[in-house]
C-alpha positions as CSV (number, residue, x, y, z in Angstrom):
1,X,18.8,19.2,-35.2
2,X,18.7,21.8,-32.8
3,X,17.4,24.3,-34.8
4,X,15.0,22.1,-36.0
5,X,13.9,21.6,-31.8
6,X,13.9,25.5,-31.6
7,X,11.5,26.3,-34.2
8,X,9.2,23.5,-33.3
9,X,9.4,24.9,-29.8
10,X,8.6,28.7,-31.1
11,X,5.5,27.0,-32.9
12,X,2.3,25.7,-31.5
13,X,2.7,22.0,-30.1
14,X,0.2,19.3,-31.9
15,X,-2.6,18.6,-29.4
16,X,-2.1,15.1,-30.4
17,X,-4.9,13.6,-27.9
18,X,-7.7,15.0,-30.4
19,X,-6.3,13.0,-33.0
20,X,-9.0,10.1,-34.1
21,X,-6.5,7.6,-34.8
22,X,-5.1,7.7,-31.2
23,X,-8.1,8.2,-29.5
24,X,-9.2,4.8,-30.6
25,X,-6.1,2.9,-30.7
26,X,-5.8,4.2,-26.7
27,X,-10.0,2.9,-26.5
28,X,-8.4,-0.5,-27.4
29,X,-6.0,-0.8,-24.9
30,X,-8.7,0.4,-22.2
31,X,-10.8,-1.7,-23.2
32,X,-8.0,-5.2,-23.9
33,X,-6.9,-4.2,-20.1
34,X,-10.2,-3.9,-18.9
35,X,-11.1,-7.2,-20.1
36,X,-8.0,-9.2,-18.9
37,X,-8.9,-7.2,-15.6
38,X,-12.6,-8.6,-15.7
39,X,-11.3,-12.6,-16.0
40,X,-8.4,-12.0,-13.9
41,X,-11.1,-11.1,-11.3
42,X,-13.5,-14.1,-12.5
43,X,-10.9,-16.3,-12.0
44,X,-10.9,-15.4,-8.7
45,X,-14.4,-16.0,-8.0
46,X,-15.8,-12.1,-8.9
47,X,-19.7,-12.9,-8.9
48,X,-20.9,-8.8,-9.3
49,X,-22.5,-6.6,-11.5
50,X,-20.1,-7.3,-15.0
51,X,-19.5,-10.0,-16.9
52,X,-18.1,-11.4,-19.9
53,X,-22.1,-10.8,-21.2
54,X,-22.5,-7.6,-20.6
55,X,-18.7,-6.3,-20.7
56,X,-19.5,-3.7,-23.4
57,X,-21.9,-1.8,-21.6
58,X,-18.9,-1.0,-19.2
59,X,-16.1,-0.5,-21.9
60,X,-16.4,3.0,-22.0
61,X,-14.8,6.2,-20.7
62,X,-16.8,7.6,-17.7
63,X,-17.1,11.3,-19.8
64,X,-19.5,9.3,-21.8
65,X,-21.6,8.8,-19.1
66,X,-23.9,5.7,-18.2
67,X,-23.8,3.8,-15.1
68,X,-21.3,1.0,-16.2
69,X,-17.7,2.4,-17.3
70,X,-14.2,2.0,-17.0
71,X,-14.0,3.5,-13.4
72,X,-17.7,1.5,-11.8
73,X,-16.1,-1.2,-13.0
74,X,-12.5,-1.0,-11.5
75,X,-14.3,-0.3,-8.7
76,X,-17.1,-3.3,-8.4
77,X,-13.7,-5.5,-9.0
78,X,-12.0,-4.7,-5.9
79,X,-15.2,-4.3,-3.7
80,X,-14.6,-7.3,-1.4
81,X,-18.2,-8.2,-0.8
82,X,-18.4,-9.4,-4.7
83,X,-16.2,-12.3,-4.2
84,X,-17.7,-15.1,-2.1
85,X,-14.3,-15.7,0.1
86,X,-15.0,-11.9,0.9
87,X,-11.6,-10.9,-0.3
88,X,-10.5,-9.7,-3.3
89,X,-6.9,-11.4,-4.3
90,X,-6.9,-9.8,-8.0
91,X,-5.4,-6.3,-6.6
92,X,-3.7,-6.8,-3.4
93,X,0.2,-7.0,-1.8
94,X,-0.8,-10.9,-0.6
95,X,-0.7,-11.5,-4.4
96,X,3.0,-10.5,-4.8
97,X,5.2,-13.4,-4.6
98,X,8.2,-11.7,-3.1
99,X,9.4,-10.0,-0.3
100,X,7.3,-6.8,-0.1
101,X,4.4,-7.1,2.6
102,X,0.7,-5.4,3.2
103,X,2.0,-3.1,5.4
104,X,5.0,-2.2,2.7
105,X,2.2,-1.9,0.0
106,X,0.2,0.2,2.3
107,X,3.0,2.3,3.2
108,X,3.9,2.8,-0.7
109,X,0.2,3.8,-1.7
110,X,-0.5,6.4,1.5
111,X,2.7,8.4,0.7
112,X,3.2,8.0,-2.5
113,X,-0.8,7.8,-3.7
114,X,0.9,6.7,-7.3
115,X,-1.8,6.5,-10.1
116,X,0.0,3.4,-12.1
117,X,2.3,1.1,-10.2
118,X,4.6,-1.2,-11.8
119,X,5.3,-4.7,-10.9
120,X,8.4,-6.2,-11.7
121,X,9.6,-9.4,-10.0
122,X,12.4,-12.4,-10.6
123,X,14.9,-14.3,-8.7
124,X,18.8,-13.5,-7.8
125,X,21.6,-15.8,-9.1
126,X,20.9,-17.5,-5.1
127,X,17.4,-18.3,-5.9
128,X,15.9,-15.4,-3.8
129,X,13.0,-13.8,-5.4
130,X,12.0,-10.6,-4.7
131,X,9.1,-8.1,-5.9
132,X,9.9,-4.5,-6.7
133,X,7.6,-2.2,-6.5
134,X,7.8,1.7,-8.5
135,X,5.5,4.2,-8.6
136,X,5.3,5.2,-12.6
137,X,4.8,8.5,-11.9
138,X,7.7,9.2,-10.2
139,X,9.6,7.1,-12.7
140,X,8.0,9.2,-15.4
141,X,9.0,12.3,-13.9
């Protein structure tokens, strides 16, 4: 096994990403989380530019260009001003049920400035419930 791990690591490493098969399986997911994003927001009360209509002229990578893609749309979710409370509940600390506040949240994403964070919630054995909150990247790493 190890010499197996040493040769492979004298060779040239795969540049798996050009692979087709995992270019569009990872389009898929994009796309599926995209879409639960887009309802998730709807529910909500999201009255902007997307919509179920005209979803796949935003479910696309932005290197593709266009107006509508991945990141415009992300973004016209959380703008505030497209939801007619004129707050956007989808992607924000209020949402958490648990113990971690806007200020924590804040706190978290100004010194950490983590790319993918990780939800994970549930209740002690005393019926306390409590939200934790890590960044993926620093788990990753």
């Amino acid at each position: 096994m190890k010499q197996v791990c040493w040769d492979f690591a004298k060779g040239g490493v795969p540049d798996i990403w050009v692979d087709p098969k995992l270019a569009e399986r990872k389009l898929e997911l994009q796309q599926g989380a995209m879409y639960n994003l887009l309802h998730l927001a709807l529910m909500g009360g999201y009255q902007g530019e997307a919509a179920v209509e005209n979803f796949w002229d935003w479910a696309h990578p932005a290197e593709q260009g266009g107006e509508g893609n991945f990141e415009t749309l992300l973004l016209s979710l959380v703008v505030e001003a497209n939801y007619p409370s004129g707050e956007c509940g989808m992607i924000s600390p209020d949402t958490l049920d648990g113990k971690l506040t806007p200020e924590q949240a804040q706190a978290i994403f100004e010194q950490d400035e983590p790319e993918i964070v990780l939800l994970a919630g549930g209740t002690d054995a005393g019926g306390d419930s409590e939200t934790q909150l890590d960044n993926a990247q620093v788990l990753a790493d």
